[in-house]
C-alpha positions in Angstrom: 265.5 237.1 -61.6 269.2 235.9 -60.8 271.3 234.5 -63.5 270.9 230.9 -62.3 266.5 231.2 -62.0 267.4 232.0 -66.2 269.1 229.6 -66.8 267.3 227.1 -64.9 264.1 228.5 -66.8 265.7 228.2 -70.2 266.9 224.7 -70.1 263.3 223.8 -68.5 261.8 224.8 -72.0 260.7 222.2 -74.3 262.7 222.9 -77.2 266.0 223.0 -74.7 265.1 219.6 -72.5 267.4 217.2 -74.1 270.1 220.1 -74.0 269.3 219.9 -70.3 269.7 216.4 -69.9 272.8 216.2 -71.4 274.1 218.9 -69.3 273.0 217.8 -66.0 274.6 214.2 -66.7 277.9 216.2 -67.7 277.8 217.9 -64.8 277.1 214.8 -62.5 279.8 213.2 -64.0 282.2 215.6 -63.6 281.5 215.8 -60.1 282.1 212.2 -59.1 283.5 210.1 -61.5 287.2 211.6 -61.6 287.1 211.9 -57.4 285.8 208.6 -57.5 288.0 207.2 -60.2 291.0 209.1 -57.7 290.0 207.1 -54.6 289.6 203.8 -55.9 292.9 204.0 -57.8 294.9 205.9 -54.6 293.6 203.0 -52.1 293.4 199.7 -54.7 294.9 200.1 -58.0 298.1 201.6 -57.4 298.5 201.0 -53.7 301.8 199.1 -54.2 303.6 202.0 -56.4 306.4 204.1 -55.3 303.7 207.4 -55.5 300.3 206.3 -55.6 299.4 209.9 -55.6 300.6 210.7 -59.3 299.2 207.9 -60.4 295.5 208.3 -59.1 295.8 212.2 -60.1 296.6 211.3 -63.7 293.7 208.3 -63.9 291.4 211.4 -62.6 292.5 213.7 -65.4 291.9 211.4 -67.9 288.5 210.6 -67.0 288.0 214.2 -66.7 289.0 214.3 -69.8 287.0 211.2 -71.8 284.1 213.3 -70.2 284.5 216.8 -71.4 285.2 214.5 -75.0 281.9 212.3 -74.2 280.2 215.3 -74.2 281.9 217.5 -76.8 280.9 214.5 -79.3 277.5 214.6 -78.3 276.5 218.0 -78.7 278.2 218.0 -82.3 275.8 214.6 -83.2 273.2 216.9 -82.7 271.4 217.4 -85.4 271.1 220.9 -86.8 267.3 222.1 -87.4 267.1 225.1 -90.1 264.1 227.4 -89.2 260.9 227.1 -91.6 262.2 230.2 -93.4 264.9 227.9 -95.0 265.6 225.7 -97.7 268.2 223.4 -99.3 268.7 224.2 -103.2 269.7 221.2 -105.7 273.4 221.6 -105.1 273.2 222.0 -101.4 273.3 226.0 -100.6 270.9 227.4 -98.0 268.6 230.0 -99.3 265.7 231.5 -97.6 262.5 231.1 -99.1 261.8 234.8 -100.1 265.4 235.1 -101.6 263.9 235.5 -105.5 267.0 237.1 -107.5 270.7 236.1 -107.5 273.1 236.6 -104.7 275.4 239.7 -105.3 278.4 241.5 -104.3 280.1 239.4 -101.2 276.7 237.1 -101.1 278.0 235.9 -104.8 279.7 232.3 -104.6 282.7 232.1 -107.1 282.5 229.2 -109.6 285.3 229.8 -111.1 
């Protein structure tokens, strides 16, 4: 199985489809928008300046750029699932459910 059949396969699992969404829309975006967003400002936008070139290169790179952002932001609103084996205490820490004595050593939070 190649690396791209893994990958393919991971992303098709249930838990991983919205992952896999997000993903493919990044990746279609990155592949047209900033080429896109280069022609129509080369041939329309900044036709009339000195080097329309420059111009349409730097409108490209920062759509590039609200993308990689877009996307950035997204996967960081996610939200983050603790597995059945955890639980939130009263003031917040994360203890597993077995965990029955005090934390120790450099498991030991200061309060000091």
């Amino acid at each position: 199985m190649s690396v791209i059949t893994g990958t393919i396969e991971i992303l098709r699992q249930e838990q991983n489809k919205e992952v896999g969404k997000k993903l493919g829309l990044a990746t279609a975006l990155m592949f047209t928008l900033p080429i896109a967003v280069f022609y129509i400002c080369l041939e329309i936008v900044f036709k009339e300046k000195k080097d329309p070139t420059m111009w349409a290169g730097g409108c490209a790179v920062i759509v590039t750029n609200m993308i990689v952002a877009g996307y950035v932001v997204s996967a960081f609103s996610e939200p983050d699932d603790l597995p059945d084996e955890h639980h939130t205490s009263n003031n917040g820490e994360i203890k597993r459910k077995d965990e029955v004595g005090p934390r120790v050593g450099v498991f030991k939070i200061r309060t000091d």
